[in-house]
N, C-alpha and C positions, 0 to 999 in steps of 0.2 A: 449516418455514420455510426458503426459499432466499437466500444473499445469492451474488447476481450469476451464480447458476445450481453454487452450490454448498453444502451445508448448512451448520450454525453448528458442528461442530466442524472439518470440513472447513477452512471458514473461518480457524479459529483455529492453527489446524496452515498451513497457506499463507500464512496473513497473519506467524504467525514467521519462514517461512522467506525470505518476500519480506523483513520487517522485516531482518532477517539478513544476507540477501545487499547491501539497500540500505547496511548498518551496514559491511560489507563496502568494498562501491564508496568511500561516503564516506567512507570513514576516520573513523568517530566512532565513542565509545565510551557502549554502550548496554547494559542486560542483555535477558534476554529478555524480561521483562513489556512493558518500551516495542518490542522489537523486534515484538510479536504487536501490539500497538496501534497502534507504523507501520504495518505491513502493510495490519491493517484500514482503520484511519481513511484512510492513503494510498489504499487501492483508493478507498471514498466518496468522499474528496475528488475523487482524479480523475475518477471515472463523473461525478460534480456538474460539473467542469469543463467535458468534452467536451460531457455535456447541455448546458451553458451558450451553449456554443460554436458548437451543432449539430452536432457530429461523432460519427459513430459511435464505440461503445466496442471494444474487441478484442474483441468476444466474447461467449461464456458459456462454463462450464467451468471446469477450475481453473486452467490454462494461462493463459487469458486473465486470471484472477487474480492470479495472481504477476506477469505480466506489468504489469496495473492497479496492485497493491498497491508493488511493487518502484519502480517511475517516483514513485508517490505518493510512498511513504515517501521518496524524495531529494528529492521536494519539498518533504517535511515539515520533511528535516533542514535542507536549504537556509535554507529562511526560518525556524528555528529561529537556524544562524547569525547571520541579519540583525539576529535582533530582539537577539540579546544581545552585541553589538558597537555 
């Protein structure tokens, strides 16, 4: 089984490092367990978005992963922010 043209551990190793780097960007303090769940959930989310939207996603492959997962998870933390303010 592929997610987004990468397998499920693949997945899970990208979706940390994207989680990571997003933890990074935004300055918030995360461990790794949420940082592998931003990643993930942020890639879904976003592919869900762009489908939404009608735009194409970056890609397939892992690149375009990190890529996906990375923008997601700042969106995640973002409106993460919002709600708890």
């Amino acid at each position: 089984m592929d997610v987004n043209g990468v397998g499920w551990i693949a997945a899970i190793i990208i979706g940390g490092l994207a989680g990571w780097l997003a933890e990074m960007f935004m300055k918030s303090d995360t461990g790794i367990f949420m940082n592998i769940v931003l990643g993930i959930v942020g890639a879904i989310v976003l592919n869900a978005i762009l489908q939404a939207l009608n735009i194409g996603a970056f890609g397939v492959g892992w690149f375009a992963y990190l890529i996906t997962g990375f923008i997601g998870a700042c969106l995640l933390i973002w409106v993460g922010r919002l709600v708890r303010r």
